[in-house]
N, C-alpha and C positions, 0 to 999 in steps of 0.2 A: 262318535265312534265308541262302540261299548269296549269294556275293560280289557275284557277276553280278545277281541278283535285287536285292540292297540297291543296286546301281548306276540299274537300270529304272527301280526306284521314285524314287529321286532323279532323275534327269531328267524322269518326270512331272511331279513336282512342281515341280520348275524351269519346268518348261512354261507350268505356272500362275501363275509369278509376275505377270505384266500383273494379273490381275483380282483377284489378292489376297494382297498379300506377307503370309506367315504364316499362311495359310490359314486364316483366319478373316473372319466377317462384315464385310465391306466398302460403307459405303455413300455414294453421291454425290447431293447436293442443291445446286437449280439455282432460285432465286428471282429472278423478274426483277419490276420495276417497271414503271408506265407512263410514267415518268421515262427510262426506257431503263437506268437502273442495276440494282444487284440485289447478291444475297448467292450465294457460293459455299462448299459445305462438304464435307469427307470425313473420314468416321468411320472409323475401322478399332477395332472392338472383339475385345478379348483376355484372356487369363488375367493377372490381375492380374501374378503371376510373369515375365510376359514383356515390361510394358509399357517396363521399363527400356532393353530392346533400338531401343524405339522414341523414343527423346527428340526426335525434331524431329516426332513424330507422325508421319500416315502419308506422308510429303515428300510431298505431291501438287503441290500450291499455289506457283508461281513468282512471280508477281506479282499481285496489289500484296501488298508485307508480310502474312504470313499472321498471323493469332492460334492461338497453339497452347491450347486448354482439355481438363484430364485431370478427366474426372467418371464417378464409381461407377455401372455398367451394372448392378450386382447384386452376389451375393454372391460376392466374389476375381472380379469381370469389371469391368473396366475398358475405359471410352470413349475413345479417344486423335482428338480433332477439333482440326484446320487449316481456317479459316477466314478470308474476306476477302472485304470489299465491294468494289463497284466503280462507279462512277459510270455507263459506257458497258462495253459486253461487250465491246468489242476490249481493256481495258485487263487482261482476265483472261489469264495464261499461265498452263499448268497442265504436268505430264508425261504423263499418260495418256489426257485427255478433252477435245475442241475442242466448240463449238458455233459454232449459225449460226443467224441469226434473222432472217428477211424476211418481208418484206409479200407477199404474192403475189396480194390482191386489196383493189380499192379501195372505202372505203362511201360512199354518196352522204354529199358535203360537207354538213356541220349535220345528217344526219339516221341515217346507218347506223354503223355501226363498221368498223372493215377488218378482213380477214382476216390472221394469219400463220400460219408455220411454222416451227418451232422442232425443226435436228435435232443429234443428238449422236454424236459418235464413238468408242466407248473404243477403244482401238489394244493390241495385244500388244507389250511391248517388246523382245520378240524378230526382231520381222518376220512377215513372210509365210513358209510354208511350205510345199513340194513335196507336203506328204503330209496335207494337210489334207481332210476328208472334205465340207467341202460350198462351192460353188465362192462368189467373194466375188458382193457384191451382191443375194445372196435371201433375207437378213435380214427384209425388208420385204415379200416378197411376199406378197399377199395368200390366196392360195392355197397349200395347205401343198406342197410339193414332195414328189414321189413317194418319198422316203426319202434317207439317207445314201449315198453313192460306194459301189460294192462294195470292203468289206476285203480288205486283200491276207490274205495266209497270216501267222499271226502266233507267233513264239513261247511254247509253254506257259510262260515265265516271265514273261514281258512281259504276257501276257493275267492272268497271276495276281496280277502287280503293279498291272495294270491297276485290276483287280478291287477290290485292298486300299484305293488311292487314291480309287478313288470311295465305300468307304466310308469313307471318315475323312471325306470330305469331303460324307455326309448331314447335312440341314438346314443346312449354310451358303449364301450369296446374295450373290450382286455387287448394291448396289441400284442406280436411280437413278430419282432424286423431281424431278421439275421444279412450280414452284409458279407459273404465269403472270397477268397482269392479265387478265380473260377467260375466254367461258365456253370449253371445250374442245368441238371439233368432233369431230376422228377423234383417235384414237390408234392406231397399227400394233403390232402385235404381232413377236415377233421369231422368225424359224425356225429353229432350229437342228438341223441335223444330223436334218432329218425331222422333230422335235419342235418344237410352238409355246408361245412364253414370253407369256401376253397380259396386257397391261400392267390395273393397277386404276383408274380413273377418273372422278374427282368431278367432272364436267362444270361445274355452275356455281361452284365454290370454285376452277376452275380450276388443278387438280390432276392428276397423274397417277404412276403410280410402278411401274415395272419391278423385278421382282426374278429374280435367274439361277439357278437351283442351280449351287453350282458341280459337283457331281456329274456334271450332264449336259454342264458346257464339258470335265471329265476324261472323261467316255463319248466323246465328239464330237470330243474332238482339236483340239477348237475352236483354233486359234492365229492369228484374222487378226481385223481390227478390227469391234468389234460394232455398227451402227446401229441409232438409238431417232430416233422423228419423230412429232410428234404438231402438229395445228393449232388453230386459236385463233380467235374471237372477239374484237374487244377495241381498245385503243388504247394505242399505245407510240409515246413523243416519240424521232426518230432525230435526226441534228444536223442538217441539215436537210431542207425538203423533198424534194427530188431521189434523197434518198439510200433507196433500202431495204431494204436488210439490210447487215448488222453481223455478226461473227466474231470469238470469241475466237482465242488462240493457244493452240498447246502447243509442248512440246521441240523444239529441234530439235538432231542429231548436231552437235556442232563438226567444223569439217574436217578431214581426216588432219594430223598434224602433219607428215610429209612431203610436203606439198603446200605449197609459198610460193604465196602472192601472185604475180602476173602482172608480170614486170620487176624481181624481185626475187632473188636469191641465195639459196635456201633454209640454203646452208651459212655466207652472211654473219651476222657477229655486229653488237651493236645498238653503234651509235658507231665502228665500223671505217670505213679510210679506201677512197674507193671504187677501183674499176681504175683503171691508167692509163690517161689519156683519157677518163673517163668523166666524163661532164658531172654535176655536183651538183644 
């Protein structure tokens, strides 16, 4: 493999890191209560050989204190899951994946249940990208979109790299499993790149579970954030009445370290005396 070519194929891959550091099965499970609490968890399973690379598991999980558990996927595969409950869903911070859960319709008091909707965002942690092949926001559409962006003109090694990356990466899946109080109404399927990904769902166990090849996010170029929404049946205690809907968090960039504070000295040191004239 020439130089140039071992270079393509690494920046692919780099490409991919958002949906699955290490390129292996990646899965995210979202359990909510009618309590308004719930359980969050992310698997990242691997060759036993590599798990060492991973000791804080797959870092998804910000807040509240994660539990890290490493248990036997099979034979030399290892489960590496970060895990943590939460009382209320804004208390979840995560790196890669937000959620948001509202009411969006009311049941007659004492006799129906309400409606929600319940959506998720994984994000790339690279950004958005000029040369992404399908524009953002038609994730969700209901109707498949008439196909991918025309390709520009692409290099015989890049396309061969191309080629190799997506097969290494047959039969792996970015997952995500939401388990709600409630039966399930709709679930959306996701578009990608002309192909639809459509979600599995156990309507009254209040279930549902998206799985991605990553093959087709490495065909698709995929690099911008993927939306999952699915709606509900059911009844969830918010803090109170008035209130309806609730959001986790995820990362956010720290500010440039060349930026101070507004009325501060960026080049001031911390206990320095201040200008003359300067009021304390």
């Amino acid at each position: 493999m020439s130089l140039r070519l071992a270079r393509l194929l690494a920046a692919l891959i780099l490409s991919l890191a958002l949906f699955l550091p290490g390129c292996f099965d990646y899965d995210l499970e979202l359990v909510i209560t009618p309590e308004g609490g719930g359980f969050f968890s992310a698997t990242l399973q691997l060759p036993e050989g590599l798990a060492s690379q991973f000791k804080a598991g797959p870092e998804e999980i910000l807040a509240p204190e994660p539990q890290l558990i490493r248990k036997a996927a099979g034979p030399g595969v290892v489960d590496l899951v970060q895990a943590a409950a939460f009382g209320l869903l804004d208390q979840l911070k995560t790196q890669r994946v937000r959620f948001k859960l509202e009411r969006i319709d009311m049941g007659l008091v004492g006799i129906g249940d309400d409606t929600y909707r319940l959506t998720g965002w994984l994000r790339s942690l690279e950004g958005d990208r000029p040369d992404r092949d399908q524009p953002l926001g038609t994730e969700l559409d209901d109707r498949l979109p008439p196909g991918a962006a025309p390709r520009q003109a692409e290099d015989p090694a890049a396309a061969q790299a191309q080629e190799l990356l997506a097969a290494s990466l047959a039969g792996r899946y970015v997952g995500m499993t939401w388990v709600v109080p409630g039966k399930i109404l709709k679930a959306w399927g996701i578009n990608i790149a002309g192909q639809r990904v459509e979600p599995t769902v156990d309507a009254k166990a209040g279930r549902v579970q998206w799985r991605v090849p990553l093959a087709l996010l490495a065909n698709a170029k995929v690099r911008h954030t993927l939306i999952f929404r699915a709606d509900f049946k059911g009844s969830v205690r918010f803090k109170a009445e008035n209130v309806h809907k609730v959001e986790s968090k995820w990362f956010e960039e720290p500010a440039p370290a060349d930026k101070a504070p507004e009325g501060k000295d960026k080049d001031a040191k911390p206990g320095s005396a201040s200008p003359a004239g300067a009021k304390p």
